[in-house]
Phi, psi and omega in degrees: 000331168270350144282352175300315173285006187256338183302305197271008164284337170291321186299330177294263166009280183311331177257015167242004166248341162082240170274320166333329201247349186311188117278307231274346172282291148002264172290335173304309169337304193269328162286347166288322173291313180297330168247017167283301211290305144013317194276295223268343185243343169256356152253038119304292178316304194296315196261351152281306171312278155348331173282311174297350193259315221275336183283347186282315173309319172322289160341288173295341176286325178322278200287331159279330153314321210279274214316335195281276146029280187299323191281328182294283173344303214279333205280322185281321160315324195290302201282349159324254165351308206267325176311280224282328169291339178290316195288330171287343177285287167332318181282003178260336185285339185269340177267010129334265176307322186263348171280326156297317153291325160313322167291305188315303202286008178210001144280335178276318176322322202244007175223027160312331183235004171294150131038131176258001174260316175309307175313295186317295184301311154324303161301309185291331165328305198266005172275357216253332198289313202277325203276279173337318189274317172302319188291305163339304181315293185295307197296310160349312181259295135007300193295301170321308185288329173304295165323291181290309184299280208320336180272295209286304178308328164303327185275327194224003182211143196292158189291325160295290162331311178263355168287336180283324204281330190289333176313321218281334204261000168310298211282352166275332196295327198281318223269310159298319181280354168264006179281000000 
């Protein structure tokens, strides 16, 4: 009889103390409490991480902007460099062209009464003069050009990198400078 009566002073006891006296209250309690205090140091770590992700991304967006930059520079030097070899190779050609009309016009002057062979021979003397001086010209800029990409390349571009671009632009130069 007295454990009936101790039973039912607890049962009385549990339902006059209510959630208080629950464990299943309890333990929801400290878990909840576990994971308030929880929260707050693994979303610091999440958010450090993330911070750390979006800067790194950055970083590289950063360093591709920079490398695109240079290449727009270095694509505008290249085509710089091949203008000022093109025009110079035109201004030889034209003083070229104009030392050769000059010769023409003062071989008809002073061999007016020479030869139809002499005259013949004369012209070829300066088309042979002038085809020599293009050529002269041409291996010049060609040279120039040549030169100068390996240094700026050697100076900004990796050595695999820069050995395709010097090909490419070796087998383009013969093509530009006869336009």
């Amino acid at each position: 009889m007295i454990s009936v009566a101790h039973a039912a002073s607890e049962a009385a006891a549990h339902d006059s103390g209510g959630l208080l006296h629950d464990p299943t209250f309890w333990v929801a309690l400290a878990f909840i409490v576990l994971i308030a205090f929880a929260a707050k140091p693994v979303g610091r770590i999440l958010a450090t991480a993330l911070d750390d992700r979006a800067e790194t991304i950055k970083a590289q967006l950063d360093e591709a902007e920079n490398l695109r930059e240079e290449a727009q520079q270095l694509l505008a030097s290249y085509k710089r460099k091949q203008q000022e070899a093109e025009e110079e190779a035109a201004k030889i050609l034209q003083r070229a062209k104009d030392e050769a009309a000059r010769l023409e016009a003062k071989s008809k002057d002073d061999l007016a009464n020479a030869l139809k062979r002499r005259e013949a021979a004369a012209t070829a003397r300066i088309a042979q003069a002038e085809a020599t001086a293009i050529k002269e010209v041409q291996a010049f800029a060609t040279s120039v050009a040549i030169s100068a990409a390996e240094k700026l390349m050697a100076d900004k571009i990796s050595a695999q990198k820069a050995n395709a671009m010097i090909d490419a632009a070796i087998s383009e130069l013969p093509k530009q400078l006869s336009n």
